[in-house]
C-alpha positions as CSV (number, residue, x, y, z in Angstrom):
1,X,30.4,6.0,27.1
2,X,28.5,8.6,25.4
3,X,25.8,11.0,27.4
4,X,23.2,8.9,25.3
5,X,24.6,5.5,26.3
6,X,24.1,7.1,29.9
7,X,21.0,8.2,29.4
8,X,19.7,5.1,28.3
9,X,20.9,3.1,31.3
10,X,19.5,5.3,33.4
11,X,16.3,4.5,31.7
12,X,17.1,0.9,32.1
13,X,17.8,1.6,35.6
14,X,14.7,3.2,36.3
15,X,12.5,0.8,34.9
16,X,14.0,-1.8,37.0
17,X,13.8,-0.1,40.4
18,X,9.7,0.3,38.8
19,X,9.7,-3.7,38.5
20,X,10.6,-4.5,41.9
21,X,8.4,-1.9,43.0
22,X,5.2,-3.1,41.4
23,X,6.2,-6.7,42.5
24,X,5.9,-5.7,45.7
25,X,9.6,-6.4,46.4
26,X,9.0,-9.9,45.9
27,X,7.0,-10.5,49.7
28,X,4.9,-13.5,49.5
29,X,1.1,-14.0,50.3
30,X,2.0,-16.1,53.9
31,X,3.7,-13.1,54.3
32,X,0.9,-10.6,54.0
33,X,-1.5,-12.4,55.6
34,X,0.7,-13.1,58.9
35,X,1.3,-8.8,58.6
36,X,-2.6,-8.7,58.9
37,X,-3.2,-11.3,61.6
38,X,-0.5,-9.4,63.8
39,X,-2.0,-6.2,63.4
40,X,-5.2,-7.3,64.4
41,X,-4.2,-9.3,67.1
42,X,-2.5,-5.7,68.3
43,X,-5.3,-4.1,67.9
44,X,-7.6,-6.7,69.9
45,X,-5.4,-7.0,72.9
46,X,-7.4,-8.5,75.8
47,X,-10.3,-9.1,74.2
48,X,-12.8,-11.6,74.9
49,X,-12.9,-15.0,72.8
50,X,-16.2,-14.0,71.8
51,X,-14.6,-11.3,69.4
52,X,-13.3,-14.1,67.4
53,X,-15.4,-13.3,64.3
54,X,-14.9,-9.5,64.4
55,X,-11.2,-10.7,64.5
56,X,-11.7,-12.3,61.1
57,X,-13.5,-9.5,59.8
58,X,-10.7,-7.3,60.3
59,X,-8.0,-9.6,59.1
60,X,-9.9,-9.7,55.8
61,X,-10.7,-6.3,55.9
62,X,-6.6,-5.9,56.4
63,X,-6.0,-8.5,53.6
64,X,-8.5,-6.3,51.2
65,X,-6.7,-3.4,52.2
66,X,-3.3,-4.8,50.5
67,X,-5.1,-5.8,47.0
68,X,-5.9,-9.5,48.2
69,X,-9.9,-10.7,48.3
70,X,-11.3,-14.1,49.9
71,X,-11.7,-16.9,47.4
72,X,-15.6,-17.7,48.5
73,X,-15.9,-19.8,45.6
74,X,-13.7,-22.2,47.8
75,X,-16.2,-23.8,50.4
76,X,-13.7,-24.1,53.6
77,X,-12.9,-20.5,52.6
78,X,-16.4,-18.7,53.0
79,X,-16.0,-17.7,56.1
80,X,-13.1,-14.9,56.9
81,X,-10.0,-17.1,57.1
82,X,-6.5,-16.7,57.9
83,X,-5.5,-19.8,55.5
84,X,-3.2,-17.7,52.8
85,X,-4.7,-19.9,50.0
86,X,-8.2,-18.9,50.8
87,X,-7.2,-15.3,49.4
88,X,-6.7,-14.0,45.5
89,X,-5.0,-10.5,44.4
90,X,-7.9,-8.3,43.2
């Protein structure tokens, strides 16, 4: 192998390391959404029932956060949701 041939697959290599980076590493949008609803159930420990829609504020605010916006051309998703079809990358 010839220092060209190796530079080239190290080109090659890098620009697959970039793919699976920009894919995110392949984690799905169930995923993301049940990272946000954890987080905010952290955060809102012991917290009244009442703070239910601040809740789903923040768990769209979350999902926003990771490139994701609510679908509110969808009518049961107008509301902040934690249905993983309600939500579309930005």
């Amino acid at each position: 192998m010839t220092s060209r041939d190796g530079a080239t697959m190290t080109a090659a290599m890098r620009m697959a390391v970039l793919g699976i980076a920009i894919t995110g590493c392949g984690q799905n949008l169930d995923s993301v959404v049940w990272d946000c609803q954890l987080a905010v159930q952290k955060e809102n420990a012991g917290k009244s029932a009442a703070a239910d829609d601040q809740r789903n504020h923040d768990i769209e605010a979350c999902m926003r956060a990771r490139g994701y916006r609510l679908d509110v051309g969808n009518p049961s998703c107008r509301t902040a949701t934690t249905n993983s079809t309600c939500y579309q990358a930005m």
